[in-house]
GUVEX-904911 format. One record per residue (C-alpha): residue number from 1; x, y, z negated. Coordinates in pm, 1 decimal, decimal comma, padded with zeros to 6 digits. Last residue first. Layout:
N
NUM;X;Y;Z
...
END
This chain:
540
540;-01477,3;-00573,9;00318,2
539;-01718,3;-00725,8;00008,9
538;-01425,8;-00797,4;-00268,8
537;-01298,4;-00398,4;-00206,5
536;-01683,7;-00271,2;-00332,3
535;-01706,9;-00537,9;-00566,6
534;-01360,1;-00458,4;-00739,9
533;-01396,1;-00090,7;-00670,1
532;-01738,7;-00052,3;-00829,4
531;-01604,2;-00293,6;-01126,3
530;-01286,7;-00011,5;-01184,1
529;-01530,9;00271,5;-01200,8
528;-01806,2;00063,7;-01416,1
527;-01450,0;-00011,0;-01716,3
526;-01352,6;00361,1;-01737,1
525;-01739,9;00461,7;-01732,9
524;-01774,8;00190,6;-02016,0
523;-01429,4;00301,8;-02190,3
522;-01516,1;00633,0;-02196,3
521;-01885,0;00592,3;-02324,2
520;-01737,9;00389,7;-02613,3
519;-01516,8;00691,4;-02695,3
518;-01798,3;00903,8;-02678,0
517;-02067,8;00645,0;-02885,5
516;-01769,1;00664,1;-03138,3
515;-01732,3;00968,2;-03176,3
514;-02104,0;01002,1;-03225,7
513;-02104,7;00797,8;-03429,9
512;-01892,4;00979,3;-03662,4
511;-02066,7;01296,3;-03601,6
510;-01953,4;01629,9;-03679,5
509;-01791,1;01737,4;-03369,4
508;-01904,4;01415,1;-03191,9
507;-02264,1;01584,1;-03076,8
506;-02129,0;01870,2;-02920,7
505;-01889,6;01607,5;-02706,0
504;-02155,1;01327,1;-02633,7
503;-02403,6;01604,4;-02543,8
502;-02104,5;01806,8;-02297,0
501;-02001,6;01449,6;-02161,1
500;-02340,7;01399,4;-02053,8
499;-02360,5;01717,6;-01897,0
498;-02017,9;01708,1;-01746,1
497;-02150,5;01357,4;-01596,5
496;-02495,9;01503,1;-01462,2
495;-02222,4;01788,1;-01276,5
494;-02013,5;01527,4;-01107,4
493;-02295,9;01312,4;-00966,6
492;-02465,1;01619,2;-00857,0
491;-02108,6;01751,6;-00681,3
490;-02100,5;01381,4;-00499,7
489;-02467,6;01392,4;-00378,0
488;-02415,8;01721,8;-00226,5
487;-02101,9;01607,0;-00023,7
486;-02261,7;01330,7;00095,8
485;-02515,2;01519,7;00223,4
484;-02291,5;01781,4;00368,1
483;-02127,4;01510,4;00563,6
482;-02456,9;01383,4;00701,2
481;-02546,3;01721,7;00817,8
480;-02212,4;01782,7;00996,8
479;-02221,6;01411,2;01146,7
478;-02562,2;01498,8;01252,7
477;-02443,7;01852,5;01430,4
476;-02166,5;01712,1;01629,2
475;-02123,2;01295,6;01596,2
474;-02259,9;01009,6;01419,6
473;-02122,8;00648,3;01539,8
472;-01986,7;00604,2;01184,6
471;-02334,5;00615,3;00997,9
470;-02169,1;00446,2;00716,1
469;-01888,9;00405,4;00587,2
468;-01848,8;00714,6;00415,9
467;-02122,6;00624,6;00159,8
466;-01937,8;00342,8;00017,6
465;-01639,9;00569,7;-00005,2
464;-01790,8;00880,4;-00174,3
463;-01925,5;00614,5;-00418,6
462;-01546,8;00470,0;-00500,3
461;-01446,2;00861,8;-00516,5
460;-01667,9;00951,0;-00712,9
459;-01611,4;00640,9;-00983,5
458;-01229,4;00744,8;-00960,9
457;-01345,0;01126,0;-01084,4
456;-01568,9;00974,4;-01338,4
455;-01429,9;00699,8;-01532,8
454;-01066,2;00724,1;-01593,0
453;-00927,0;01039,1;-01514,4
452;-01263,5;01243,8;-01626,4
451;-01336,4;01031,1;-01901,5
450;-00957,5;01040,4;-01973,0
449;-00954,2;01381,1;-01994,1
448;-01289,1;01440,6;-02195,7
447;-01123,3;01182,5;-02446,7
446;-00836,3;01339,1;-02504,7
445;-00968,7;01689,3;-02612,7
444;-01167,4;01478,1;-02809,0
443;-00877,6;01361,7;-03031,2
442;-00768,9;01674,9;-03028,0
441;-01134,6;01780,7;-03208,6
440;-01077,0;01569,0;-03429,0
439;-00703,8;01627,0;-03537,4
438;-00921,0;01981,8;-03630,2
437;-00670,3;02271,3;-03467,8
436;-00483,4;02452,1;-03732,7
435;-00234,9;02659,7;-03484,1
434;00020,5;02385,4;-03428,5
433;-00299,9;02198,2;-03341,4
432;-00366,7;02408,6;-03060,4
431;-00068,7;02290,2;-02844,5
430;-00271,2;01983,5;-02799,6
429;-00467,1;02175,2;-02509,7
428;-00101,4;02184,7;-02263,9
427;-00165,8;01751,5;-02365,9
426;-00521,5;01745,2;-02180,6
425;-00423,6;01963,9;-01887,1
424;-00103,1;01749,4;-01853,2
423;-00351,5;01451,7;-01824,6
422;-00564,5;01584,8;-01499,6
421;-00330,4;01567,8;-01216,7
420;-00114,1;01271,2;-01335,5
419;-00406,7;01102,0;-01457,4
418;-00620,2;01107,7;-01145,3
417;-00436,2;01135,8;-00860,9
416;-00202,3;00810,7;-00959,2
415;-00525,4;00624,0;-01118,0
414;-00639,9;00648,0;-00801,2
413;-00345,4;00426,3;-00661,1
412;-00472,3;00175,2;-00961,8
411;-00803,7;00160,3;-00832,3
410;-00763,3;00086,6;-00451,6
409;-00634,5;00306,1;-00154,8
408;-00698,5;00279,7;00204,1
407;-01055,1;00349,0;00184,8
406;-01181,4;00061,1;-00054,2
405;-00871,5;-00174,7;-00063,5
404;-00557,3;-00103,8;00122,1
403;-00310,5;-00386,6;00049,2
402;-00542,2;-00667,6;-00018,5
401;-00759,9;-00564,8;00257,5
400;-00470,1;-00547,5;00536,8
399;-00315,8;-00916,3;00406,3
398;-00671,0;-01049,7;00429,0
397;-00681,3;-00915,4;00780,3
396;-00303,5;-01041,1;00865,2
395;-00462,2;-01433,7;00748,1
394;-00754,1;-01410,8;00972,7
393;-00719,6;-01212,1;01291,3
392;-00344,8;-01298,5;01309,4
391;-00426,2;-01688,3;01259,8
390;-00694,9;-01671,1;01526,6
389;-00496,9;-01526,8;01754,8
388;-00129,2;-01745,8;01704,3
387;-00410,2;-02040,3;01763,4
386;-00450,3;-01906,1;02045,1
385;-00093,6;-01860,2;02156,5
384;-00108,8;-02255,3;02101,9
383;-00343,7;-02268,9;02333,9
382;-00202,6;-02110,1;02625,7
381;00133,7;-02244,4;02539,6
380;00054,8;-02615,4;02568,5
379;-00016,5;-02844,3;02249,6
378;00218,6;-03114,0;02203,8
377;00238,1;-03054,4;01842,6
376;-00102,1;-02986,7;01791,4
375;-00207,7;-02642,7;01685,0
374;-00124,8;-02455,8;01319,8
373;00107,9;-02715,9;01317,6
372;00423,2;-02463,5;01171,8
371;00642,8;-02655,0;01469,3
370;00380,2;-02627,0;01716,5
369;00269,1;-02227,8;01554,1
368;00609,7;-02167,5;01579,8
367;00690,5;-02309,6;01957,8
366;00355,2;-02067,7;02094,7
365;00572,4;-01821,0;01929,6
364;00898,0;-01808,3;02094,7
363;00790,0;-01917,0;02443,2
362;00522,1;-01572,5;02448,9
361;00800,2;-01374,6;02307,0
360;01035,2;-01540,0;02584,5
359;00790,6;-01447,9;02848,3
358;00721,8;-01065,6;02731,4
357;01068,4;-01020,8;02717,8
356;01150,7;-00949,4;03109,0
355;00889,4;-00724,3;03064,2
354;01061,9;-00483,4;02879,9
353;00830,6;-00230,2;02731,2
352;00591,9;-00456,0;02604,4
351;00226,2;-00422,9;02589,8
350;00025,1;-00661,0;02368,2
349;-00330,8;-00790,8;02508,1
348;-00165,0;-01141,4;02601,7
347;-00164,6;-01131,3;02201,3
346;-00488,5;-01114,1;02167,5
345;-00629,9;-00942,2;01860,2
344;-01031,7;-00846,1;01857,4
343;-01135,2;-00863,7;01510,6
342;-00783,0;-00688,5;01460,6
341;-00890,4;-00368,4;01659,2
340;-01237,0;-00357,0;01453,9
339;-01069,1;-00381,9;01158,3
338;-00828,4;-00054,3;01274,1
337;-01101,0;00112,1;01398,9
336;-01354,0;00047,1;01111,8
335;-01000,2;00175,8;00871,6
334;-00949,3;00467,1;01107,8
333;-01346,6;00579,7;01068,1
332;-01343,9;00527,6;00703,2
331;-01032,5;00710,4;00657,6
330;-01222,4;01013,9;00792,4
329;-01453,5;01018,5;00619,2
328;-01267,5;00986,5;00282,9
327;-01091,0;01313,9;00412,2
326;-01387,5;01473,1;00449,1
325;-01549,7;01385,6;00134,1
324;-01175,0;01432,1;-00041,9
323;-01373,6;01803,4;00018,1
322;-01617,7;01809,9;-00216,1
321;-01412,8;01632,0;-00535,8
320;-01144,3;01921,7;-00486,2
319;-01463,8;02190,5;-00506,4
318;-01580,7;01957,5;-00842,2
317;-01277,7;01981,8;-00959,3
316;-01310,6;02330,7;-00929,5
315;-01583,6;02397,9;-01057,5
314;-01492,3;02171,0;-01396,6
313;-01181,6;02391,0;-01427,3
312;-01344,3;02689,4;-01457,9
311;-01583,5;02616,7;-01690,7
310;-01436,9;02792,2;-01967,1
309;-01442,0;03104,6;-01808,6
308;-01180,5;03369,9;-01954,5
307;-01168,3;03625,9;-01683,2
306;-00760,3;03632,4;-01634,0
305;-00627,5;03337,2;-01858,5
304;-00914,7;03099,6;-01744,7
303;-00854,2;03196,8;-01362,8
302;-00461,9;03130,8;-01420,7
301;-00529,0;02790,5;-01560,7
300;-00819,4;02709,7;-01308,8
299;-00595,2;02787,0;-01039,9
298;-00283,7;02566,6;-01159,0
297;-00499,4;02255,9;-01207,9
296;-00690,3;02335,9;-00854,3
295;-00330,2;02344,2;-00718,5
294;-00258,8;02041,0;-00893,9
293;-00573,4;01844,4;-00823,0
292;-00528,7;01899,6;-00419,5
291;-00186,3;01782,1;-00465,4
290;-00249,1;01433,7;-00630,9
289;-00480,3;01425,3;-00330,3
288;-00257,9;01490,2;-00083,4
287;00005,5;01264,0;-00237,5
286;-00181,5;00948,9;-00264,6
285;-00412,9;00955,0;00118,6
284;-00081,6;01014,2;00256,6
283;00067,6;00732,9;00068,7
282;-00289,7;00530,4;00248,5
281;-00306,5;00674,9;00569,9
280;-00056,8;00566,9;00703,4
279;-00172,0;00161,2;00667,7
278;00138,2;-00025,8;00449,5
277;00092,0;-00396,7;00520,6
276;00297,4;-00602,1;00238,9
275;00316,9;-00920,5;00325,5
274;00499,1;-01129,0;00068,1
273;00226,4;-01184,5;-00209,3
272;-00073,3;-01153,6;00028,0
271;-00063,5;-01380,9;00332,7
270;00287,2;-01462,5;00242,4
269;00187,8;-01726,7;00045,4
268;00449,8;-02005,6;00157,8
267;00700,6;-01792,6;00440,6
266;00733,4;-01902,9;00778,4
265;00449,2;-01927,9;00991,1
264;00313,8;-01556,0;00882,5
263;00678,0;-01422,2;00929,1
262;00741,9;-01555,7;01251,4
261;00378,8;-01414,0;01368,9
260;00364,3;-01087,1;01247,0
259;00764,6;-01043,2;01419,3
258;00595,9;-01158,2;01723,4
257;00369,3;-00910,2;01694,5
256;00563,7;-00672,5;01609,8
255;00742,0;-00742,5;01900,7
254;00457,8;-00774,3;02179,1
253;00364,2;-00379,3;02085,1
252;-00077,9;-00376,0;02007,7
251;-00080,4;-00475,3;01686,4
250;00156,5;-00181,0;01576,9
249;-00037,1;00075,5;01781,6
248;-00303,7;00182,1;01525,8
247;-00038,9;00211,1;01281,5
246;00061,6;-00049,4;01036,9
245;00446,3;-00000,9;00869,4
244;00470,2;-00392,7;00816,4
243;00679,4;-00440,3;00495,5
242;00798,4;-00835,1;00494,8
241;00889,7;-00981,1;00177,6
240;01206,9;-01242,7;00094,7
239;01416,0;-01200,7;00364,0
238;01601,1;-01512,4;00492,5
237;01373,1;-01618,0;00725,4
236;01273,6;-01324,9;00865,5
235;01605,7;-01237,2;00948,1
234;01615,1;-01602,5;01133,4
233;01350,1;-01545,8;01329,3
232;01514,5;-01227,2;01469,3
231;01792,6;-01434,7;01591,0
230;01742,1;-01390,8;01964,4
229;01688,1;-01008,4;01868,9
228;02057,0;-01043,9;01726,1
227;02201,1;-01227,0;02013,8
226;02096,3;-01002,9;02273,4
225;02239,7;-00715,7;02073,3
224;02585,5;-00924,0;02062,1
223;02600,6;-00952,0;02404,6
222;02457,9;-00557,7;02497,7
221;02707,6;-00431,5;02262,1
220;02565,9;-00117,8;02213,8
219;02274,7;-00123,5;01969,2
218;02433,9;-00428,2;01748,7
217;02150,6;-00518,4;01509,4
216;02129,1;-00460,1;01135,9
215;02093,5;-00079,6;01204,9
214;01858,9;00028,7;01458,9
213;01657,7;-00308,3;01335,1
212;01592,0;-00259,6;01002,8
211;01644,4;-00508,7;00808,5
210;01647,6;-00439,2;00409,2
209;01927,0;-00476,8;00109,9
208;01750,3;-00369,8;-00232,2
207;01986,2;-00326,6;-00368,0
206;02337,5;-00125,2;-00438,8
205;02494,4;00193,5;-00281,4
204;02841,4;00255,2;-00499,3
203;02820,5;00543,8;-00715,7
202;02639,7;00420,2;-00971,4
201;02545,7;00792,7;-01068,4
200;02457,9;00864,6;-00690,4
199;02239,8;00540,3;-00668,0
198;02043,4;00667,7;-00928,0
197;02018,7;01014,9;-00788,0
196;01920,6;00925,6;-00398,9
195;01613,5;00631,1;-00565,6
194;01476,3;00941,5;-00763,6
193;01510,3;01160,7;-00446,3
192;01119,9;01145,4;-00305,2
191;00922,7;00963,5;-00572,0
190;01108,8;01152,3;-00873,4
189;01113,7;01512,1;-00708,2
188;00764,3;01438,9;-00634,1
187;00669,8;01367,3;-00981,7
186;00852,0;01611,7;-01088,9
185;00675,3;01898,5;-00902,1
184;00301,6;01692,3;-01060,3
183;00453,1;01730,4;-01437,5
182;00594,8;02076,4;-01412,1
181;00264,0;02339,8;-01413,3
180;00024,0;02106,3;-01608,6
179;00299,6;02028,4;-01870,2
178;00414,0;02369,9;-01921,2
177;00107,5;02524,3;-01940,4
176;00014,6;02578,2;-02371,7
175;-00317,9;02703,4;-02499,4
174;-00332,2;02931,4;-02788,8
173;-00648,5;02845,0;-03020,1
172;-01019,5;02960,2;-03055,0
171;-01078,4;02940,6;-02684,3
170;-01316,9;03117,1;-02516,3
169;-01087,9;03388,8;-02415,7
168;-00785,5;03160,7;-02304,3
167;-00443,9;03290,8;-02525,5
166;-00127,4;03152,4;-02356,8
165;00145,2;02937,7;-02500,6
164;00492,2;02854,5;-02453,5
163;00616,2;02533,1;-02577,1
162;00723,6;02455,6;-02960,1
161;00402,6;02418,8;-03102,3
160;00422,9;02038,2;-03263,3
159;00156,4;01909,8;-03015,4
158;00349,2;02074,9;-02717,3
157;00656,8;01878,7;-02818,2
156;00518,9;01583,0;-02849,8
155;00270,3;01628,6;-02505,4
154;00567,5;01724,8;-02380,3
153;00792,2;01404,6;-02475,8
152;00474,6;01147,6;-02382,5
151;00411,4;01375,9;-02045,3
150;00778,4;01388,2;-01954,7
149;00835,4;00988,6;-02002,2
148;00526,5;00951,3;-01791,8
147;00655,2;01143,7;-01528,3
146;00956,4;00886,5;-01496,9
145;00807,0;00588,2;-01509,1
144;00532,7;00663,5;-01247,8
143;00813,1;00835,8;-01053,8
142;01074,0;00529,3;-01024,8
141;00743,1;00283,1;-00962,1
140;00675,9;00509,1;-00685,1
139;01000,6;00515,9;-00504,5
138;00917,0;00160,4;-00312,6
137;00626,8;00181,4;-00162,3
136;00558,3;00571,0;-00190,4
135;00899,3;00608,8;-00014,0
134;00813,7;00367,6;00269,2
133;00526,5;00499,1;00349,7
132;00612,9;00877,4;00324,7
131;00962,5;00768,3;00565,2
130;00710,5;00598,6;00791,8
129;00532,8;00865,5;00859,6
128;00813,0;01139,6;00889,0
127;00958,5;00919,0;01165,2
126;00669,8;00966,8;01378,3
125;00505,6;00626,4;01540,4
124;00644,9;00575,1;01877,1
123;00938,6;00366,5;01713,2
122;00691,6;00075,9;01605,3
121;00726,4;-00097,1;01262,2
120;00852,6;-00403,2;01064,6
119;01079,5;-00352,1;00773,7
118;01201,3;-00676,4;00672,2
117;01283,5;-00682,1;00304,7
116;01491,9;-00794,1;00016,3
115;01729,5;-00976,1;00283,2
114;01948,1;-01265,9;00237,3
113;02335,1;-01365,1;00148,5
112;02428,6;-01002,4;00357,6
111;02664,5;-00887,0;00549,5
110;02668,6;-00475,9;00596,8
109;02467,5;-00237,2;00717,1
108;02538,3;00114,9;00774,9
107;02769,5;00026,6;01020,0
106;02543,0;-00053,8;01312,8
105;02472,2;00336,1;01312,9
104;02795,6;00402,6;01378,6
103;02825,8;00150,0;01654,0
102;02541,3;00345,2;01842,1
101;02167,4;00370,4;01829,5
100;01852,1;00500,3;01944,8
99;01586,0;00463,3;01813,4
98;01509,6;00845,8;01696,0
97;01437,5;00996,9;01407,9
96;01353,9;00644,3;01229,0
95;01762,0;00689,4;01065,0
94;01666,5;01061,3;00945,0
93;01432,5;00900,3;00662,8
92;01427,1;01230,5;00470,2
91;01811,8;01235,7;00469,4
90;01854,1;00889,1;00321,8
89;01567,6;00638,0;00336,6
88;01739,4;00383,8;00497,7
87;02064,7;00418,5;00350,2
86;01928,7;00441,0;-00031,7
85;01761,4;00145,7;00079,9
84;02080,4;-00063,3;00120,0
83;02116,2;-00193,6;00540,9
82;02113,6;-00532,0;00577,2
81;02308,2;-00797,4;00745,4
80;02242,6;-01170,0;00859,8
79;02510,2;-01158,2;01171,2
78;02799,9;-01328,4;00944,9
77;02658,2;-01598,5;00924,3
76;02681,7;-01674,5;01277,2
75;02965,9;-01932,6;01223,4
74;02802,6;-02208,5;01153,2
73;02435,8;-02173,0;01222,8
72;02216,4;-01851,9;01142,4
71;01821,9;-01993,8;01121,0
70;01509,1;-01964,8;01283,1
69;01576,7;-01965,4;01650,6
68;01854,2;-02238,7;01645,0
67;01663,3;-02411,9;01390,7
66;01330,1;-02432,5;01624,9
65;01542,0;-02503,0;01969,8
64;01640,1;-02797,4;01772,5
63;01290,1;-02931,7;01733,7
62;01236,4;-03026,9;01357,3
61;01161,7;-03305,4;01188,0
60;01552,6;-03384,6;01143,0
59;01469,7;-03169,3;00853,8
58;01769,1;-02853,1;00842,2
57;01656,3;-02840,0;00457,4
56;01559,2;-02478,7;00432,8
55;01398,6;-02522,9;00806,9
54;01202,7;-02805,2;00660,8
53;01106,4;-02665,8;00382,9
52;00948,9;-02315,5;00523,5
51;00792,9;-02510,6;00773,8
50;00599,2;-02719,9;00490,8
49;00473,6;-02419,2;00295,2
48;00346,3;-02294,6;00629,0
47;00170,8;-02535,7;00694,8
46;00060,4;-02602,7;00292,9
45;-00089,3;-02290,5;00300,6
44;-00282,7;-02332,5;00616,7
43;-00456,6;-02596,4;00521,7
42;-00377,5;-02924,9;00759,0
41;-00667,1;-03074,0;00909,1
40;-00921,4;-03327,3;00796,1
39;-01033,1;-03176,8;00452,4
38;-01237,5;-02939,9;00650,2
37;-01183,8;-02648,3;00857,3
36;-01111,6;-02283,5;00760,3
35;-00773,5;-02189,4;00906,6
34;-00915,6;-02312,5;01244,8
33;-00671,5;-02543,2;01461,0
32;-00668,7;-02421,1;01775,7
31;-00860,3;-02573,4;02086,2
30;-00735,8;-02934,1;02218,6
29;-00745,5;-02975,5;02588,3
28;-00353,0;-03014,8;02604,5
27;-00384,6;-03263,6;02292,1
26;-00660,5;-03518,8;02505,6
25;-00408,6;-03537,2;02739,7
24;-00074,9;-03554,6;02557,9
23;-00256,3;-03871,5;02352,8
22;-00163,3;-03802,5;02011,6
21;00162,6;-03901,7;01848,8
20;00098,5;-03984,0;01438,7
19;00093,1;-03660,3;01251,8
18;00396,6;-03658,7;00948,6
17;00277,4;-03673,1;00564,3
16;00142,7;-03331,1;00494,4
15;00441,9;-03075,7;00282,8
14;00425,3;-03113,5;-00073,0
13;00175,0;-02839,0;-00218,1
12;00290,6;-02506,0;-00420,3
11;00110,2;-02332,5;-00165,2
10;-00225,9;-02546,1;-00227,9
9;-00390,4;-02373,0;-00449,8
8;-00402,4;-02030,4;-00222,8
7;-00543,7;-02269,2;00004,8
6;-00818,0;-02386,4;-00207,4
5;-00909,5;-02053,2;-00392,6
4;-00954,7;-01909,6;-00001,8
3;-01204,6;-02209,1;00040,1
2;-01180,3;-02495,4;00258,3
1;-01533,8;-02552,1;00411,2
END
């Protein structure tokens, strides 16, 4: 059996020598090509590494209906447009409001050489949705860098004692709160107008360029709208990535599908590189829990300053740990819905809402997977839509996993929750050494927050995950109960670490192993959280 390895090898492959003319009869009975055969067939990175080519090269190879669908001829060049980003998402993603459009809207794109992105999505889905998606995709990079800029220069500043401080009663020194109560608001400001504000300063809209199809088609001239869906192929063609807005009804419109399907027989190693699929529930997933710690960040701070508890924070991180339970359950169920969904894809299951269209879809992709060979050449339709099946249910679910990981969100998304919410409690501590705090004890200051962000809180969530997914068909009273379970378990797994890190802490005040065995324990607990999520992601 060809392995993943093998095929992900083989992308930078020269294309398969030609296939000698079969018999037409024995070809029509022929089933699909499986991804997974032997040495015999084709792999399917070096199909689709091959298409690619050939259309690039205008190979004489080639039907001509095939270059007339997949690429702009002489004279149509000027149809390839895209719409800037800071368009797109501009005015909280008012553009997916409705889809509906007019020759205004066609003028917020403009001719393009090729595309960063194809945006592929379903108008019945809520345009709030797909604005979170899309800004999480490609805002959060701008807001990582920014917040962390703030927590380096106020953790500085705090360190040298020139923030604000507050007296805690159990603590000897003055505690500062301008990092915990600021970093998390900029963060959002940064992930939802950082993109608005840098192209305000260049004042001209710049990249990246993306379809969308409101606005890079003509909505009103029915000609010229005709002849842009005609040409889809060829926008897919000449954009670089494809960012499929997954819902539980995206598989299941005839365009999407076909969009799936020119992009999966186009573009060498799209499987995981270039397809990005986006699941809802996964930027939701980010910012409500980022969230949840900050309010639980700001509570503990006010609780500490009014009845001076110093194990205020730990309840309630434990309380915030309690109820992602419910919200990991109930990722678990869409995520089994979703795989189960694409287990059974059929694309003569699609609904269309013309028709008319659903025989020209049908014509347009049974004619990739011919010219991409994931059948026979002279295969019919019938099975070459097949083959369109099995190549959906394989390559798209790979694409799904890679993107989501272990309940829609993998280690480094964590990471997001984790250190943004708990580090600015770590650095509002530093203030202390202004005030003759022990660099020591600082330094372990540090290390209970990143044990926490590191370690323990993403090691929860990987095991509140794994025990999520099971049990799924429980419902009323049992599902209660089993919820509560879980629930339990997670708070005990919490509270044994704050014990442990309570011993490694007590013990590291005058200890120099000790210090080390705590910054040792760090890293391990760091190091166990990100395996549990590599074997837990590697075995969906």
């Amino acid at each position: 059996t060809t392995s993943d390895t093998a095929v992900d090898d083989a992308l930078g492959a020269p294309a398969q020598a030609e296939i000698e003319p079969q018999d037409p009869l024995e070809d029509s009975k022929q089933e699909p090509r499986s991804l997974s055969q032997g040495n015999s067939q084709l792999s399917a990175a070096s199909v689709y590494s091959s298409l690619f080519a050939r259309v690039r090269s205008r190979s004489g190879s080639l039907e001509p209906r095939v270059l007339d669908m997949l690429c702009f001829e002489d004279g149509q060049e000027v149809m390839l447009r895209g719409s800037s980003l800071a368009t797109v998402l501009g005015g909280t993603g008012h553009i997916f409001a409705t889809s509906t459009g007019s020759g205004a809207t066609y003028g917020l794109s403009q001719c393009v050489s090729e595309l960063d992105a194809f945006i592929s999505h379903n108008w019945c889905v809520p345009r709030y949705k797909k604005y979170i998606a899309l800004i999480v995709h490609f805002n959060l990079q701008i807001a990582l860098c920014t917040t962390s800029a703030f927590l380096v220069a106020c953790g500085s500043v705090s360190g040298a004692g020139l923030l604000p401080t507050v007296e805690v009663g159990w603590s000897p020194y003055r505690r500062g709160f301008v990092c915990k109560a600021l970093c998390v608001p900029l963060f959002f400001l940064s992930l939802f107008f950082g993109r608005t504000l840098v192209g305000a300063a260049r004042r001209a809209p710049r990249g990246p360029f993306v379809f969308l199809d409101k606005t890079c088609i003509h909505q009103v001239d029915e000609d010229l709208k005709r002849e842009g869906i005609d040409k889809l192929g060829a926008f897919i063609f000449h954009s670089k990535s494809m960012i499929a807005l997954y819902s539980d009804v995206y598989l299941k419109r005839l365009w999407t599908a076909y969009e799936v399907a020119s992009f999966l027989a186009l573009h060498p190693g799209s499987r995981i590189s270039r397809l990005k699929v986006i699941p809802f529930v996964m930027p939701a997933t980010i910012l409500l829990g980022l969230l949840s710690v900050y309010l639980a960040t700001l509570a503990t701070a006010a609780l500490e300053v009014a009845v001076g508890f110093r194990h205020t924070y730990r309840v309630a991180l434990a309380l915030v740990s309690c109820s992602m339970t419910l919200a990991l359950r109930r990722n678990s169920r869409l995520m089994a819905d979703m795989l189960t969904s694409l287990a059974g894809f059929s694309i003569r299951d699609c609904a269309c809402a013309c028709e008319d269209d659903r025989a020209v879809v049908y014509d347009h992709i049974a004619c990739l997977m011919r010219a991409s060979e994931v059948v026979k050449r002279v295969a019919p339709d019938e099975v070459a839509l097949r083959g369109f099946d099995e190549l959906v249910r394989t390559t798209l679910l790979q694409a799904i996993a890679e993107s989501m990981g272990l309940s829609a969100l993998r280690y480094p998304q964590i990471l997001v929750i984790t250190v943004f919410g708990i580090l600015p409690y770590c650095l509002d501590n530093l203030a202390g050494l202004a005030e003759g705090m022990p660099p020591r004890q600082a330094c372990l200051e540090v290390l209970w927050c990143s044990a926490w962000a590191f370690g323990a809180i993403p090691g929860q969530f990987a095991a509140g995950a794994w025990a999520c997914g099971f049990c799924l068909h429980l419902r009323g009273w049992k599902e209660r109960a089993f919820l509560a379970l879980v629930s339990l378990t997670v708070v005990a797994l919490f509270f044994v670490f704050s014990g442990i890190l309570d011993v490694l802490g007590l013990w590291s005040e005058d200890s120099v192993l000790g210090f080390a065995a705590f910054a040792a324990f760090v890293v391990a607990t760091s190091a166990l959280a990100f395996a549990v999520f590599q074997m837990l992601n590697s075995r969906r």
